[in-house]
C-alpha positions as CSV (number, residue, x, y, z in Angstrom):
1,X,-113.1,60.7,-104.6
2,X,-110.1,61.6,-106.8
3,X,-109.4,64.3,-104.6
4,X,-108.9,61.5,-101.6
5,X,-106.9,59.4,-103.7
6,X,-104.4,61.9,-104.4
7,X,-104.3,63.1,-101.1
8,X,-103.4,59.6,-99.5
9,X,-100.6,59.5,-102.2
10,X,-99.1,62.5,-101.2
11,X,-99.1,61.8,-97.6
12,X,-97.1,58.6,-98.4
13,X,-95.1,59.6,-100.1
14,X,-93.7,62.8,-97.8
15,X,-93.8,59.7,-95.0
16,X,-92.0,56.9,-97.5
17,X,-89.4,60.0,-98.2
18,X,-88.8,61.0,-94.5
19,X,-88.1,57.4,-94.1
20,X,-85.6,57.1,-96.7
21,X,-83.8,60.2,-95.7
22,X,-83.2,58.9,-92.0
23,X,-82.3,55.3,-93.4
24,X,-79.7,57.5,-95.3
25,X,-78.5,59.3,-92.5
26,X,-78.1,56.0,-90.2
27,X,-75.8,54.1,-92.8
28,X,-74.2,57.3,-93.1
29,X,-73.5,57.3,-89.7
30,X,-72.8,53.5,-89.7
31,X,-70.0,54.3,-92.2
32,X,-68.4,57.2,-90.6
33,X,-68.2,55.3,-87.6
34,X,-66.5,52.1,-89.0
35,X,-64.1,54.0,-90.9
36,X,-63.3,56.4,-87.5
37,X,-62.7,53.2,-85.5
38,X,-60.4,51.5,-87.9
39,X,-58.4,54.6,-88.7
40,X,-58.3,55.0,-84.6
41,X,-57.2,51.1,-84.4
42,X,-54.2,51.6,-86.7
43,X,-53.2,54.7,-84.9
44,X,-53.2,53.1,-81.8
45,X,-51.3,50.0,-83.2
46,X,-48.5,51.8,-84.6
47,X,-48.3,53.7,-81.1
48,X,-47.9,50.4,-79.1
49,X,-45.8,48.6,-81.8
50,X,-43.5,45.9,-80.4
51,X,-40.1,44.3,-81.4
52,X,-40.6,40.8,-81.8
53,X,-37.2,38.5,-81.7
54,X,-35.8,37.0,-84.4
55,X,-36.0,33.0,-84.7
56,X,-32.3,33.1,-83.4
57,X,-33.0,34.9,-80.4
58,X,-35.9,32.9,-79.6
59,X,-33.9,29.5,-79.9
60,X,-30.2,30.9,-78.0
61,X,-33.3,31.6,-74.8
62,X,-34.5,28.2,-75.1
63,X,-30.9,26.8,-75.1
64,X,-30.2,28.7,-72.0
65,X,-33.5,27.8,-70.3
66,X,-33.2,23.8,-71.2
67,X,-29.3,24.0,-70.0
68,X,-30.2,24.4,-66.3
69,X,-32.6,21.2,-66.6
70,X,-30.6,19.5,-64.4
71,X,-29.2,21.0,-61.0
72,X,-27.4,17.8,-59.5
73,X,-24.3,16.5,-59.5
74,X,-23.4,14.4,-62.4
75,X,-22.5,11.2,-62.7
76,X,-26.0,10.2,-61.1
77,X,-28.4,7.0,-60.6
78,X,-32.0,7.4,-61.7
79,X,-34.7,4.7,-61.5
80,X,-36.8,4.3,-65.1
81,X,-40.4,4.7,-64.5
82,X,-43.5,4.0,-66.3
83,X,-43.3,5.9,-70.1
84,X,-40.2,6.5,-70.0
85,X,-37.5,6.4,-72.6
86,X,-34.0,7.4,-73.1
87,X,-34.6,10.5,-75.0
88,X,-36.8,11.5,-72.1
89,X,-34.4,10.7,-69.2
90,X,-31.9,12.4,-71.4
91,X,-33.9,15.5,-71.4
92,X,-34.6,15.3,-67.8
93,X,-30.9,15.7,-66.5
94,X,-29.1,17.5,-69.7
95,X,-31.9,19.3,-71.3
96,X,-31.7,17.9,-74.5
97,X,-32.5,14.5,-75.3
98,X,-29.2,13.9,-77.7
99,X,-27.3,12.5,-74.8
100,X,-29.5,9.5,-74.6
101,X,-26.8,7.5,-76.7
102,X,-24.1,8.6,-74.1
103,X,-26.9,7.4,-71.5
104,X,-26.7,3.7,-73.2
105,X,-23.4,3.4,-73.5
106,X,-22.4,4.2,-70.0
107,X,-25.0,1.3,-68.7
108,X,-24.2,-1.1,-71.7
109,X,-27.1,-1.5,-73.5
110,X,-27.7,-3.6,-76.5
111,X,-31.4,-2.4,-77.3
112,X,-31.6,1.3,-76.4
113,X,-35.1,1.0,-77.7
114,X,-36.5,-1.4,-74.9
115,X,-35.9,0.2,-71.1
116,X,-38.4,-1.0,-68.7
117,X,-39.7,1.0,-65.0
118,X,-37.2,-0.2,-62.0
119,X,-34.2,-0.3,-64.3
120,X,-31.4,1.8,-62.5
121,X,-29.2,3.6,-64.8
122,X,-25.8,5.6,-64.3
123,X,-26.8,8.8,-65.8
124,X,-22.7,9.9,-67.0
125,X,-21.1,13.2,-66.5
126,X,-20.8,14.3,-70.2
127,X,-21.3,17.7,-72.0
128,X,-25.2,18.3,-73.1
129,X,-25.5,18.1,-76.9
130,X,-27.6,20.8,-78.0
131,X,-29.0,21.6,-81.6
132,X,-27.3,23.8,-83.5
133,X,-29.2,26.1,-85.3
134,X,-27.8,27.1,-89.0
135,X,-29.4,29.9,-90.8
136,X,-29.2,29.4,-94.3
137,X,-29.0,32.9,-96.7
138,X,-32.1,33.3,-98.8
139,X,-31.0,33.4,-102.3
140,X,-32.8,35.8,-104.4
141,X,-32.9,35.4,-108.0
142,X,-32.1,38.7,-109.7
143,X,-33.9,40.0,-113.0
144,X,-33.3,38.5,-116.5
145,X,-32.4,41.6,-118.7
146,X,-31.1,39.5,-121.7
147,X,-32.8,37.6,-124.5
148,X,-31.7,34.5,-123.3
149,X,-32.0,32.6,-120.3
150,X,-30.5,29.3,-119.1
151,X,-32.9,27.5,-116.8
152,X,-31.6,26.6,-113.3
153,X,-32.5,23.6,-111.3
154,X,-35.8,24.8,-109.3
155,X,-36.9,27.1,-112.0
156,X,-40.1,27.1,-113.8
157,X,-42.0,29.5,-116.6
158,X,-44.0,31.6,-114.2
159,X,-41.4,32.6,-112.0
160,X,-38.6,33.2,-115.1
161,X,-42.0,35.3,-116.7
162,X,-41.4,37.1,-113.5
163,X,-38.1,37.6,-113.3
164,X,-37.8,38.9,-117.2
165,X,-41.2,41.0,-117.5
166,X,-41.9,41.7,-113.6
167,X,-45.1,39.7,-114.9
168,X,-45.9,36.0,-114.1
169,X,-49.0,35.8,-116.6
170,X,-46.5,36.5,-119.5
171,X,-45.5,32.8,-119.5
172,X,-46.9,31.8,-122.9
173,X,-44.9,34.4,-124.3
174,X,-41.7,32.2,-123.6
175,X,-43.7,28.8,-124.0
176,X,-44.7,30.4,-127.9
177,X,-41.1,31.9,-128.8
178,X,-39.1,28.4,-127.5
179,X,-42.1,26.1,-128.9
180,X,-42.6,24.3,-125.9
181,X,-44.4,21.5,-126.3
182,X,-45.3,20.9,-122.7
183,X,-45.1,24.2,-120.6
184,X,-45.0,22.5,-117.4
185,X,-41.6,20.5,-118.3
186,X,-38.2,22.4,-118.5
187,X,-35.1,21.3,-118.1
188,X,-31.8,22.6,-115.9
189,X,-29.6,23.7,-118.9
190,X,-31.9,24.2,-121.4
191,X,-31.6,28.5,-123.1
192,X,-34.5,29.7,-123.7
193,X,-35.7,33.1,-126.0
194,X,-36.9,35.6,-123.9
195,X,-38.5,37.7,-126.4
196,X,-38.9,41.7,-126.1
């Protein structure tokens, strides 16, 4: 009876270890292949890679597209109808709807804010106002390389931690050499030890 015993052991376990070992080789496979289709992605990304316009591009193409809202012949007469409003006629006929205020005045109106549907209005011949689009320069703070610092308005510990030690966690360093009593108060003006 022993002899059975350790027979029926043995036969498990070869089957319990042929099913481990193809397991292994499946997740192995499952791996490979993952890895293979990502590397494969990223190639084939970087082969169809696209320029994508800036912000300024994207707004001088929408000026030129809202420009030609309106083909007619200015000045016209156009009849208000249901939901309408002067920004919207505005944008109908000049593209933008800036000129609504040139719209009132040309039909005399003491409350722009209440047109109703029939109401005819002169719609003037004046230049479209369009947006004007200002890009502002980013400003980027340069490193603090001296022992002192005077704090700017819009400054705060982590970001002069930053600045000084190229490490925002470094904050109580400052907060412990200027005794700070409340770290999350600083003042514009106020030098602060920026110890080494």
């Amino acid at each position: 009876m022993n002899k059975k015993v350790v027979e029926k052991v043995k036969t498990a376990e070869s089957t319990i270890s042929m099913v481990l070992g193809v397991v292994v080789v499946v997740v192995a496979g499952i791996i490979l292949f993952n890895y293979f289709k990502g590397f494969i992605k990223k190639q084939s990304e970087k082969e169809t890679e696209t320029i994508t316009p800036t912000r300024e591009e994207i707004f001088n193409e929408e000026v030129e597209k809202r420009t030609s809202a309106f083909s007619g012949e200015l000045p016209a007469k156009y009849e208000v109808e249901k939901g309408d409003s002067l920004w919207k006629i505005s944008i109908k006929f000049y593209g933008y709807g800036y000129n609504w205020v040139d719209i009132s005045k040309e039909n005399n109106l003491r409350n722009p804010g209440q047109i109703e549907a029939g109401q005819e209005f002169i719609i003037p011949n004046v230049e479209p106002k369009k947006p004007i689009l200002t890009v502002l320069p980013t400003i980027m703070a340069g490193p603090i390389d001296g022992n002192s610092y005077e704090v700017k308005k819009g400054d705060n510990l982590w970001n002069i931690s930053v600045r000084a030690y190229q490490d925002g966690y470094k904050w109580p360093q400052i907060v412990q050499a200027n005794d700070i009593a409340n770290p999350d108060i600083i003042h514009a003006g106020n030098v602060l030890v920026i110890p080494r």
